[in-house]
N, C-alpha and C positions, 0 to 999 in steps of 0.2 A: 327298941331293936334297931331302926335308925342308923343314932344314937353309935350303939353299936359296931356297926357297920362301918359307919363314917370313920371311927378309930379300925378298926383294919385294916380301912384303904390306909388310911395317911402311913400307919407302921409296915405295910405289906409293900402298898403303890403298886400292887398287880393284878388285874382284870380277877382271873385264875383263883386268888387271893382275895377277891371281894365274893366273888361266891360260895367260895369253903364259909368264908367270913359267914356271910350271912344266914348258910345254914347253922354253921355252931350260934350263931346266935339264937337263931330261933330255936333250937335248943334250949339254951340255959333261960334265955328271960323270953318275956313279949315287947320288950319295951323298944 
């Protein structure tokens, strides 16, 4: 999940964008 995360910011680069991120992550995987 991380993982994850970390590829959001870098393709997003926005605060806003790392926590939608992080929820669809935790979504789809755990990892």
């Amino acid at each position: 999940r991380a993982y994850c995360i970390n590829q959001a910011e870098q393709v997003m680069g926005h605060m806003k964008m790392r926590i939608i991120g992080d929820f669809v992550c935790q979504k789809i995987s755990s990892v």
